[in-house]
C-alpha positions as CSV (number, residue, x, y, z in Angstrom):
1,X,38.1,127.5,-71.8
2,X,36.3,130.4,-73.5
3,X,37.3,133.8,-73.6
4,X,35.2,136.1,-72.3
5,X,33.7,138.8,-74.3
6,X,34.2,142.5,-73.0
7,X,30.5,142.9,-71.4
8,X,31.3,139.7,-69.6
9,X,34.4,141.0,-68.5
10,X,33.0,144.2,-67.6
11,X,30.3,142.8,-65.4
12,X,32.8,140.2,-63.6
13,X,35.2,142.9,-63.0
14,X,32.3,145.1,-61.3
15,X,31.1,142.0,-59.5
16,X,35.0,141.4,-58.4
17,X,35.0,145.4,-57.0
18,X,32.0,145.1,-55.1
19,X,32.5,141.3,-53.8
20,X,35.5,142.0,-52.2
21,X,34.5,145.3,-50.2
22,X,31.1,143.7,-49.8
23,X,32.8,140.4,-48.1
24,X,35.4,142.2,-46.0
25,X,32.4,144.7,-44.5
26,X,30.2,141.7,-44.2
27,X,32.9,139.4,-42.5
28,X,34.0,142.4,-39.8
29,X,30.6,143.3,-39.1
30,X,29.2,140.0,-38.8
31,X,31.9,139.0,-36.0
32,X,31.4,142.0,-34.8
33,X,27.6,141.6,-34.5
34,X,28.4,137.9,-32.9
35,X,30.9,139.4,-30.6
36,X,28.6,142.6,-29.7
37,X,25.4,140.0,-29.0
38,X,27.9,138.0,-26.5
39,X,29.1,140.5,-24.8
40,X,25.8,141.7,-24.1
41,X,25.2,138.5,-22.9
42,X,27.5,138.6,-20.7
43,X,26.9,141.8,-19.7
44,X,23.2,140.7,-19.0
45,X,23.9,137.4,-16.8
46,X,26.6,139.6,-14.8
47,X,23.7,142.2,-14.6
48,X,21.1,139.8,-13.5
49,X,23.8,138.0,-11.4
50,X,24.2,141.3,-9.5
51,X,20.9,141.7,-8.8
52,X,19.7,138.4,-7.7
53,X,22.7,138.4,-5.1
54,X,21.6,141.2,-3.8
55,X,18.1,141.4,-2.7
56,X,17.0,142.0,0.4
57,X,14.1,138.9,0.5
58,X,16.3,136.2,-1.5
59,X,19.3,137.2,1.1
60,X,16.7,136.7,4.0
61,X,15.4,133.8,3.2
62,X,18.6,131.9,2.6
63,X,20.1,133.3,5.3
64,X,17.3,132.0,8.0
65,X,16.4,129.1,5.7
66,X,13.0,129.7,4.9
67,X,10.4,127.9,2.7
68,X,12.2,127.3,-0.7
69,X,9.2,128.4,-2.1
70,X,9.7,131.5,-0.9
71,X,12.8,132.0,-3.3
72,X,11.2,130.4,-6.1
73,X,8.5,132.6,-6.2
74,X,11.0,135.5,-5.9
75,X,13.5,134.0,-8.9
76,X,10.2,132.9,-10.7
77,X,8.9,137.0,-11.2
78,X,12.8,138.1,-11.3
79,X,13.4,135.8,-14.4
80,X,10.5,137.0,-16.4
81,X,12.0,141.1,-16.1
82,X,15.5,140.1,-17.1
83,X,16.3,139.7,-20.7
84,X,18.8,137.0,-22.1
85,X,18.1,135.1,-19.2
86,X,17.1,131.2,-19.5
87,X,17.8,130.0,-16.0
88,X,18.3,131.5,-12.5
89,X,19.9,129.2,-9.8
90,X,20.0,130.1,-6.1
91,X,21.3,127.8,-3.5
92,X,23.2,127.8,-0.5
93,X,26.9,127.5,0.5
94,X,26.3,123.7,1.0
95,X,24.8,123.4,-2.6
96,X,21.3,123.0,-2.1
97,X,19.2,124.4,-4.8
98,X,16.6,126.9,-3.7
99,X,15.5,127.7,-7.1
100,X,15.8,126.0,-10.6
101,X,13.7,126.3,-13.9
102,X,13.4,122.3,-13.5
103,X,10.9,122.6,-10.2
104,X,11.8,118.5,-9.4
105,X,15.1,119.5,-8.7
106,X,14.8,122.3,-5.9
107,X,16.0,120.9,-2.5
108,X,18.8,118.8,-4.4
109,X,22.3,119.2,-4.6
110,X,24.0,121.1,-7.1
111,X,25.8,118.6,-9.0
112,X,27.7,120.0,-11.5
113,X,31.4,121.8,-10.2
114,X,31.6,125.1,-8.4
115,X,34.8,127.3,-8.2
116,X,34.1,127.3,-4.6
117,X,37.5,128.8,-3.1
118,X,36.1,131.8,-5.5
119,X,32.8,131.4,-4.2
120,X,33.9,131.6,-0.7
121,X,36.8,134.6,-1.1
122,X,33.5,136.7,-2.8
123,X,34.8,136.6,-6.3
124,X,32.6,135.9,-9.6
125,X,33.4,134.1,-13.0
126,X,32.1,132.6,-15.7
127,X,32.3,129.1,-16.9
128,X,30.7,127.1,-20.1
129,X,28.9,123.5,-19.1
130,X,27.0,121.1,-20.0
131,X,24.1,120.8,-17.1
132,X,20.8,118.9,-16.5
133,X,19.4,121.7,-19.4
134,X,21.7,120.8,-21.9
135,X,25.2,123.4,-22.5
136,X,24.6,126.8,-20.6
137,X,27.1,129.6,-20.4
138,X,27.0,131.1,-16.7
139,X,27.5,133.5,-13.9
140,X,28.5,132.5,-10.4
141,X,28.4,135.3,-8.2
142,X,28.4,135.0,-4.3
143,X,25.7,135.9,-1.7
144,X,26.3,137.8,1.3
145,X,23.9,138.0,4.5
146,X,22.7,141.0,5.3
147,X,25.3,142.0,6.8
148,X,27.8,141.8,4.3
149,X,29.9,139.6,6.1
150,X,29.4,136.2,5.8
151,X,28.8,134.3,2.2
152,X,26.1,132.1,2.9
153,X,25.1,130.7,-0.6
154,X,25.5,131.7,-4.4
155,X,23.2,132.5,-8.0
156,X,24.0,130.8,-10.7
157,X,22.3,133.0,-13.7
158,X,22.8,131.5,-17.3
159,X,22.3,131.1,-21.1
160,X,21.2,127.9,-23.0
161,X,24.0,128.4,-25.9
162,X,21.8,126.4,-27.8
163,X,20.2,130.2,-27.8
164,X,23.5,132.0,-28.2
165,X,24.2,129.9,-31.4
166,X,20.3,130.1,-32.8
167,X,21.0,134.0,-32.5
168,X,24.0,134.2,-34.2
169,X,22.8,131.8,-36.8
170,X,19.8,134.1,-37.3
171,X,22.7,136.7,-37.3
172,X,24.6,135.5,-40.1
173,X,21.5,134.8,-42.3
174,X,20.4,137.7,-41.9
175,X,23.3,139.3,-43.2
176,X,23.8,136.2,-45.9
177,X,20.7,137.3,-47.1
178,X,21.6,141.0,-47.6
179,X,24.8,140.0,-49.2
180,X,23.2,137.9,-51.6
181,X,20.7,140.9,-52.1
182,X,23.2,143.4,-52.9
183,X,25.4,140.9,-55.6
184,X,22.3,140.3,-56.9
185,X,21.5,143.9,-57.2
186,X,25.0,144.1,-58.2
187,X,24.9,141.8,-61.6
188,X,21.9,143.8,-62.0
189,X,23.6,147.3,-62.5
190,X,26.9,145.4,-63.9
191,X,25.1,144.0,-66.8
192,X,23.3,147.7,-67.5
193,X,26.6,149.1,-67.3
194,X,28.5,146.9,-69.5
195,X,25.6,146.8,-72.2
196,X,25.6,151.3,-72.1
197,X,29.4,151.0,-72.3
198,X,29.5,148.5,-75.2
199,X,26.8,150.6,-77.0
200,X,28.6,153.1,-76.5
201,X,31.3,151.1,-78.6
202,X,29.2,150.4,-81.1
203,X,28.9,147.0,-80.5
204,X,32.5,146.1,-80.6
205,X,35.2,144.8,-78.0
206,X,38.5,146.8,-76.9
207,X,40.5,144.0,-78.9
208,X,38.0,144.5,-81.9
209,X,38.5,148.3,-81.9
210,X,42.7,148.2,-81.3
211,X,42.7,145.7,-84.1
212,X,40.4,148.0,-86.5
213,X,42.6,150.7,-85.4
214,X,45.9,148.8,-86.5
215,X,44.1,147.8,-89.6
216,X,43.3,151.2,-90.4
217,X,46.3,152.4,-90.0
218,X,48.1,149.9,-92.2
219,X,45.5,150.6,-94.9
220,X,46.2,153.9,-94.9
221,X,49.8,153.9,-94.4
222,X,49.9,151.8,-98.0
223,X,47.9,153.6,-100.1
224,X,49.4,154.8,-103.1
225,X,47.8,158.0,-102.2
226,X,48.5,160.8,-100.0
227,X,45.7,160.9,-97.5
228,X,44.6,163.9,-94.7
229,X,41.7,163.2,-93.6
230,X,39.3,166.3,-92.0
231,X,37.1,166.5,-89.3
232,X,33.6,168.0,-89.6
233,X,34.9,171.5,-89.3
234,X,37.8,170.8,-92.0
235,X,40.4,170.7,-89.3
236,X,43.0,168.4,-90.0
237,X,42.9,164.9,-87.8
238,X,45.6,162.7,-89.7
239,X,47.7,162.6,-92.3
240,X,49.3,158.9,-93.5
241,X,52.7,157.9,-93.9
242,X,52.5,158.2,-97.6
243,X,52.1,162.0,-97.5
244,X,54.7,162.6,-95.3
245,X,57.4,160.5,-97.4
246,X,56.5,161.1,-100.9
247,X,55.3,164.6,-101.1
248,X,57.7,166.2,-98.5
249,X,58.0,169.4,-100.7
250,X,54.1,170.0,-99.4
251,X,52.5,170.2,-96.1
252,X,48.9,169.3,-95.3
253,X,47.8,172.8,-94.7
254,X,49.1,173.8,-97.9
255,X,46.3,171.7,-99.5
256,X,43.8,172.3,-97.3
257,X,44.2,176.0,-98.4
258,X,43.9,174.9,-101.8
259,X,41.1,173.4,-101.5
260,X,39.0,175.1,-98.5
261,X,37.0,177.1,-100.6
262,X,35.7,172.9,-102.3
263,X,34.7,172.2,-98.5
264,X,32.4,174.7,-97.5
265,X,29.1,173.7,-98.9
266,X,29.9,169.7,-97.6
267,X,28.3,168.0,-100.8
268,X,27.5,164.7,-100.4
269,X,29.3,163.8,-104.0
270,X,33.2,163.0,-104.4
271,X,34.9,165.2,-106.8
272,X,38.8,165.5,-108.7
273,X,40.3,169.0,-108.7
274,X,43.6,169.7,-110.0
275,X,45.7,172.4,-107.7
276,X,48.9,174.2,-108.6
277,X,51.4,174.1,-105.9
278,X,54.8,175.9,-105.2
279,X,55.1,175.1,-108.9
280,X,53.6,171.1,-109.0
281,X,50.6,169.9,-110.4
282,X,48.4,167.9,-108.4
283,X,45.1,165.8,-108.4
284,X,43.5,165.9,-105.2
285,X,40.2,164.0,-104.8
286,X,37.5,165.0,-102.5
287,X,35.9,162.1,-100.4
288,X,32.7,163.7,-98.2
289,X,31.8,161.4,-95.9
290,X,28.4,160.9,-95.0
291,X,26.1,157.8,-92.8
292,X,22.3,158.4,-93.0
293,X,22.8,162.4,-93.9
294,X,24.9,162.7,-91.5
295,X,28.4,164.5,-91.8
296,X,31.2,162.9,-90.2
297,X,34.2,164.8,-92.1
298,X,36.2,164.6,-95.3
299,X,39.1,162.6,-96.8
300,X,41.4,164.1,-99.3
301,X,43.5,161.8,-101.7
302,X,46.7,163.5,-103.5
303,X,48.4,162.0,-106.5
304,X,51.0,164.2,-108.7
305,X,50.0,164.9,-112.2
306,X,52.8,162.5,-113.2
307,X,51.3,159.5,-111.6
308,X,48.2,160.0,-112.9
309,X,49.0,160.1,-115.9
310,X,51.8,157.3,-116.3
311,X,49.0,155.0,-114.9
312,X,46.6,156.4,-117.2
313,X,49.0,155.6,-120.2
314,X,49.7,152.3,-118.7
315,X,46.1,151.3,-118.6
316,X,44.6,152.5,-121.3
317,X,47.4,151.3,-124.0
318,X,48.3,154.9,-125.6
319,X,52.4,154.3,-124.0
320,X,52.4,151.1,-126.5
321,X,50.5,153.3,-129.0
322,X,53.4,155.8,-128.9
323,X,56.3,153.6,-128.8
324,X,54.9,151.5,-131.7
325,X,54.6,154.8,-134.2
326,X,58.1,155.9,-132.9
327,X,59.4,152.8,-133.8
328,X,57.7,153.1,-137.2
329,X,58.9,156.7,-137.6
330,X,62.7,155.8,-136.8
331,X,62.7,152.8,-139.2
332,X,60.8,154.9,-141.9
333,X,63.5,157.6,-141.3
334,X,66.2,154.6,-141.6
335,X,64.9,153.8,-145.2
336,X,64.7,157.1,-146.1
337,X,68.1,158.1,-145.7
338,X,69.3,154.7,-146.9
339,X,67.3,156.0,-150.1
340,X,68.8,159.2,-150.1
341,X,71.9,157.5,-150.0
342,X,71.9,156.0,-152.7
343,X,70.1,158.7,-155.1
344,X,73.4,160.7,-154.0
345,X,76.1,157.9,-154.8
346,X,73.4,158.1,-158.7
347,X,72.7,154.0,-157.7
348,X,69.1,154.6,-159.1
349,X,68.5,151.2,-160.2
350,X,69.9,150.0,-156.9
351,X,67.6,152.1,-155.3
352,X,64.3,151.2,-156.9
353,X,65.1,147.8,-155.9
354,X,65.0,149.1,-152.2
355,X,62.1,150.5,-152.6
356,X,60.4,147.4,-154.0
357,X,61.9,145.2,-151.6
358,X,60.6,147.3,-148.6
359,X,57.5,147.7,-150.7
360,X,57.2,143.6,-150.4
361,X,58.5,143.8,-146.7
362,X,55.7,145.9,-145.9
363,X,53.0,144.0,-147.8
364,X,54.3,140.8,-145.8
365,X,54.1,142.9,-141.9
366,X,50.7,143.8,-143.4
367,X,49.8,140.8,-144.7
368,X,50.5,139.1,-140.9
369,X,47.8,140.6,-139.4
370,X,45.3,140.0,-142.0
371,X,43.5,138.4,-140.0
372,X,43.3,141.1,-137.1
373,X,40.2,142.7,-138.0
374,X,40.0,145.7,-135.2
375,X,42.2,148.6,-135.8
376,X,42.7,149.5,-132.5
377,X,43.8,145.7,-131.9
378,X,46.3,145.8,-135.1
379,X,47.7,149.3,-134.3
380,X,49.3,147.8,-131.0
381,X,50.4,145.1,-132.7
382,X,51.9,146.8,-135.5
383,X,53.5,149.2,-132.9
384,X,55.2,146.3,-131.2
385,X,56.3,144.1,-134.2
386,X,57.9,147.8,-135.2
387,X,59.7,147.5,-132.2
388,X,60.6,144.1,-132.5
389,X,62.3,144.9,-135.6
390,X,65.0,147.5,-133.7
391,X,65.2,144.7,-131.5
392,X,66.7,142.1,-133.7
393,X,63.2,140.0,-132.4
394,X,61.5,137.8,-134.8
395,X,57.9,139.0,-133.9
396,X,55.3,136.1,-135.0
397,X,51.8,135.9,-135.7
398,X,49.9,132.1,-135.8
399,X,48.5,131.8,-139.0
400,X,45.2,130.4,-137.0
401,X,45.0,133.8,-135.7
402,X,41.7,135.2,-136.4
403,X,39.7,138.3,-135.2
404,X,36.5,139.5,-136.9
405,X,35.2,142.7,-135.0
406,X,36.2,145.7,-136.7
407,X,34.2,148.2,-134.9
408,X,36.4,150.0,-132.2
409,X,34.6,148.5,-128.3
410,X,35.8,148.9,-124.6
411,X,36.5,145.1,-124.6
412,X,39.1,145.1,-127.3
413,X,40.7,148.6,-125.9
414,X,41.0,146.0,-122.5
415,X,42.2,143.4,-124.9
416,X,44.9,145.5,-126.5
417,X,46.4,146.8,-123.1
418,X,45.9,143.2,-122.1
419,X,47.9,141.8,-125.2
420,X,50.0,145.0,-125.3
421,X,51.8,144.2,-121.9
422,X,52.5,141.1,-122.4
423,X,54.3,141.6,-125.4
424,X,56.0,144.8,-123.7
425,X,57.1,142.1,-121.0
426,X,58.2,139.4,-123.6
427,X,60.6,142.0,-125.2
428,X,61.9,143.1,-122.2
429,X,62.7,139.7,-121.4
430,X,65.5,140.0,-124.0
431,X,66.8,143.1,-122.6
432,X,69.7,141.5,-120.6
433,X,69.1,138.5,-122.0
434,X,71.6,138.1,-125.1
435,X,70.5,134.9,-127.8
436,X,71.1,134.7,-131.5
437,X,67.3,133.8,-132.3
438,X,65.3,136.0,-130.4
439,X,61.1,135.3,-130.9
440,X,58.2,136.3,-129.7
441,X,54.8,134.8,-131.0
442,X,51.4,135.6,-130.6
443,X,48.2,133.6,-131.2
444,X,44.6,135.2,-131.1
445,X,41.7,133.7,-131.5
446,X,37.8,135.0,-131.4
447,X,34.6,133.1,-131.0
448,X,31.2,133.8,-130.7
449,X,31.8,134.0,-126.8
450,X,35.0,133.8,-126.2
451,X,38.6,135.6,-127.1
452,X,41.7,133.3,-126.5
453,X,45.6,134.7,-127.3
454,X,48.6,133.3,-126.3
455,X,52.3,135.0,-126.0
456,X,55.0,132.9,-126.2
457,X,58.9,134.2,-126.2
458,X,62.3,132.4,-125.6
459,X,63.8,135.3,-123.5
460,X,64.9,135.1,-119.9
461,X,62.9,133.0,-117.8
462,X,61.1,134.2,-114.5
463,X,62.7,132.4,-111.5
464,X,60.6,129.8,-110.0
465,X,60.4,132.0,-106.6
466,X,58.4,134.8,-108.3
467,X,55.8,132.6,-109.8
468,X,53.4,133.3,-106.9
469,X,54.1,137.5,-107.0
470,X,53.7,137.8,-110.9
471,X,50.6,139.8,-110.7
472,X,51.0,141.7,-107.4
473,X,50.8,145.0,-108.0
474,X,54.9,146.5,-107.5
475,X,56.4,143.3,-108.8
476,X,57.3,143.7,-112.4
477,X,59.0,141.9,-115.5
478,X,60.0,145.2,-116.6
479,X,62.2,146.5,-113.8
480,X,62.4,148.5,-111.1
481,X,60.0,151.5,-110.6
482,X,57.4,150.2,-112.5
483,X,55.0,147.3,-110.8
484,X,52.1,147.7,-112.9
485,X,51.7,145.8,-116.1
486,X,51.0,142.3,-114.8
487,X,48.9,143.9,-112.2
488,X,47.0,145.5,-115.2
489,X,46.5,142.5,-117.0
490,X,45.5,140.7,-114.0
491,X,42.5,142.9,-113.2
492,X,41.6,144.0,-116.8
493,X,41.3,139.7,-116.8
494,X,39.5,139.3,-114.0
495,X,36.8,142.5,-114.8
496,X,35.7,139.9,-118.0
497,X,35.2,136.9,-115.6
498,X,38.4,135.6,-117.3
499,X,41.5,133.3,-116.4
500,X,45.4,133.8,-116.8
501,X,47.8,130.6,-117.1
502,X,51.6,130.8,-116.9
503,X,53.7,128.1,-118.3
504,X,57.3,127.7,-118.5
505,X,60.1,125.2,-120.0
506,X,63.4,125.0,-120.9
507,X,61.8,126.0,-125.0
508,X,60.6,129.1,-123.2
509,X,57.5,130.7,-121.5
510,X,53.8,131.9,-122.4
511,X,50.7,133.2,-120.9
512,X,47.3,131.7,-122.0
513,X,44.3,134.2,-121.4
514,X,40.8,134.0,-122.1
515,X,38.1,136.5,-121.7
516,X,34.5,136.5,-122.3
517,X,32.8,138.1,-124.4
C-alpha cells in the first residue's frame, strides 16, 4: 500500500476530525428529527381524534341516525383544516361506517379489528394496520352522545405511513445532502490547510525534516572542526560535539568575543583570522551565510594553529622536505666525524680514501636519479633515500625511470606529496617489521599525457581486512594519530582524474598510480 505523504495525511486527519463530530450530530439529530415528526403525528391524529369525537353535529347525527351524508359532509370540511391527516373514519358502535375517504364504502361494515372492550369502557389507543388504503397508523377514540353517557360509535383518524416513511426519507436526504455538503466543504479547507502548512515547511515532510535534522547533526558532530554557529544577531544557537570535546580549555563565548568586532558589518565573503586565546593560537574561519541577499546568520569553524599546520606540512610535502635534509645533515655529520677521526689517529692516507669512497658513493645516489629531471621531484626523493640509508633500507630507483620537466609546476608539487607518502608508508612498514634485506623501489615514468610511478617494498603486509579502509581519511599505515597520508594521496589522485591500484603477494606490496597530465 502507499504511504501517504504529509499533506495527504494532514487533510485525512482533518477529514477524520470533522467526519466523526459531523456523523454523530447528523445521526442524533436525524432520529431526533424522525422521532420529533412522529410524535407530532401522533400528537396530530390524537388532536384531530379529539375533536372529531366531540362535535356537537357529528355526535347528533350518529346519535339519532341521520343521513350519512350528513357526517360526510361534516368529516369532508373537517379533514381539509387538520394537518397530517389522510383519513377520517366515523362510524357507530355496531361498525357502520358513516364517513370514509373511499365514498363506495360508507354504510359498510368496518372490517378491519377494533379494540372494542376499550372502545366501550371510553378509552383511546393507537394501532398500526394494513386497511383497504394500504398501512395506516391510527387513532381510535370513542364517541359519547350528548349527554356524555352513553358511547354510541367511534373516529378512526389516521396516517398513510407510506407518508410517514416519504417524510422521513425526505428527512434523511435532506440532511445526507448537508452532510455531503459540509465534507465536501471540508476536503476543501483540508487541502488549503495542508498545502499553507507544508509551504510553510518548505515543501518537505515531518520525516523529511527529522531526518535532515539527524543528518545535520551527524555532519556537524564529525567535523574535524569546532563549529558555533550564530543567529542573525550573532547570538549563539549551537555549538557541535567537536568543540565541546577537543577544545575544552575554551568556551564559545570566548570566541565570539574574539571575533565580534569581524561580525558587525555581515559581509557576504568568508574570511580566516587567527585569535590569541588564554595563551593558544587559533584559526577561526568566518562563514556569513546569505540566500538571495538575505542574512540568515554566521558559522564559525575553529582549528588550533597546530592542526593547521601539521595538515599543511602533510599536504604540501615540506615534513618529507625536512626529514630528508635532516637525514642528510646527520649522515654528513657521521662522515665528518669519521674524518676527524681519523686525521686525529694521523691515518691520512686512510682518510683520503674515505673521502673518495663517499665521493664515489655520492656520485652513484646522484647518479640514480639522473633521470628525475624536476628538482622539487628529486629533493623528496633524495630526502627519503637519505632516510633509507639510517634505515638499513636498500632504496631503489628503475633504471626505466624517466622524468623530463624541469621547471618547478603545481602538478609535480601534487606528485611529490603523492610519491612522498607512499614511500613514508613503505618505510614505516619496516618499522616493527624486522628482515635482513629490507627494499623499497620506485618506478617513474612521464609521457606526453601521462605520469605513471610505482612503489614497491617487502615490509609488513596490510591485513586483508583493511584493504577496503586504506584511503579513509583516520586510517593510517603510519600509526595511531595520524590518518592522513593515504587520504592525501587519494584525493591529490583523484583532483588529476587519476587511478590508484593496490597489489599484494607473499614477494611484497605496491601501489600503481597514474595521473594526467
Amino acid at each position: 500500500m502507499k504511504k501517504l505523504n504529509f499533506k495527504n495525511k494532514i487533510m485525512v486527519w482533518v477529514l477524520i476530525i470533522n467526519m466523526i463530530p459531523l456523523i454523530f450530530s447528523y445521526t442524533i439529530f436525524l432520529n431526533e428529527k424522525i422521532k420529533s415528526d412522529e410524535n407530532n403525528i401522533t400528537k396530530n391524529l390524537l388532536e384531530a381524534a379529539k375533536i372529531v369525537s366531540t362535535n356537537k353535529e357529528i355526535r347528533n347525527n350518529l346519535e339519532l341516525s341521520y343521513e350519512k351524508n350528513n357526517i360526510e359532509k361534516k368529516v369532508d370540511g373537517l379533514i381539509e383544516i387538520f394537518r397530517d391527516i389522510d383519513i377520517i373514519v366515523v362510524a357507530n358502535i355496531d361498525g357502520i361506517k358513516y364517513s370514509h375517504l373511499d365514498k363506495s364504502q360508507i354504510g359498510d361494515k368496518f372490517v378491519n379489528p377494533v379494540e372494542w372492550e376499550k372502545i366501550k369502557k371510553g378509552e383511546g389507543y393507537f394501532s398500526r394496520m394494513l386497511g383497504s388504503m394500504g398501512v395506516t397508523f391510527r387513532r381510535f377514540e370513542p364517541i359519547y352522545d350528548n349527554k356524555n353517557k352513553d358511547i354510541i360509535g367511534f373516529v378512526m383518524v389516521g396516517k398513510y405511513y407510506k407518508s410517514i416513511l416519504d417524510m422521513n426519507r425526505k428527512t434523511t436526504l435532506m440532511l445526507v445532502f448537508l452532510f455531503i455538503t459540509s465534507i465536501t466543504l471540508s476536503t476543501i479547507l483540508a487541502a488549503n490547510f495542508a498545502k499553507k502548512i507544508k509551504k510553510s515547511l518548505f515543501g518537505l515532510d515531518p520525516e523529511e525534516i527529522g531526518r535532515l535534522y539527524i543528518e545535520e547533526r551527524l555532519i556537524i558532530d564529525n567535523l574535524e572542526s569546532g563549529l558555533i554557529a550564530l543567529n542573525t544577531k550573532n547570538e549563539i544557537l549551537k555549538v557541535n560535539s567537536v568543540f565541546s570535546k577537543k577544545y575544552v580549555e575554551l568556551c564559545s563565548e570566548m570566541v565570539l568575543k574574539k571575533v565580534s568586532h569581524y561580525l558587525e558589518k555581515k559581509e557576504n565573503t568568508a574570511r580566516n583570522i587567527e585569535v590569541l586565546i588564554d595563551g593558544g593560537y587559533y584559526y577561526v574561519k568566518i562563514l556569513p551565510i546569505y540566500n538571495l541577499n538575505e542574512y540568515y546568520g554566521t558559522i564559525l569553524l575553529i582549528k588550533t594553529k597546530d592542526d593547521v599546520n601539521r595538515y599543511a606540512r602533510e599536504i604540501t610535502g615540506i615534513d618529507q622536505l625536512v626529514d630528508g635534509m635532516r637525514a642528510n645533515i646527520h649522515e654528513f655529520k657521521n662522515r665528518l666525524h669519521v674524518i676527524l677521526g681519523l686525521i686525529n689517529l694521523d691515518k691520512i692516507e686512510m682518510a683520503k680514501k674515505y673521502i673518495l669512497e663517499i665521493q664515489d658513493l655520492n656520485e652513484y645516489d646522484f647518479k640514480k636519479f639522473i633521470n628525475i629531471k624536476n628538482p622539487f621531484l628529486k629533493a623528496i626523493l633524495l630526502g627519503k633515500d637519505a632516510i633509507c640509508k639510517e634505515r638499513k633500507i636498500q632504496f631503489l630507483v628503475n633504471a626505466e625511470s624517466l622524468v623530463s620537466t624541469e621547471i618547478r609546476i603545481p602538478i609535480f608539487e601534487d606528485i611529490s606529496t603523492i610519491i612522498g607518502n607512499l614511500i613514508e608508508n613503505s618505510i614505516e612498514s619496516f618499522k616493527e617489521y624486522n628482515i635482513k634485506d629490507k627494499r623499497i623501489e620506485i618506478k617513474i615514468i612521464e609521457t606526453e599525457k601521462e605520469i605513471e610511478f610505482e612503489v614497491w617494498d617487502n615490509g609488513e603486509q596490510i591485513p586483508q581486512e583493511n584493504f577496503i579502509k586504506i584511503y579513509e581519511q583516520g586510517f593510517s599505515t603510519k600509526g595511531s594519530s595520524r590518518g592522513v597520508g593515504l587520504n592525501i594521496v587519494k584525493n591529490k589522485v583523484d583532483l588529476y582524474s587519476g587511478t590508484v591500484e593496490f597489489e599484494q603477494n607473499e614477494d611484497g606490496k605496491f601501489f600503481k598510480v597514474r595521473v594526467m597530465k
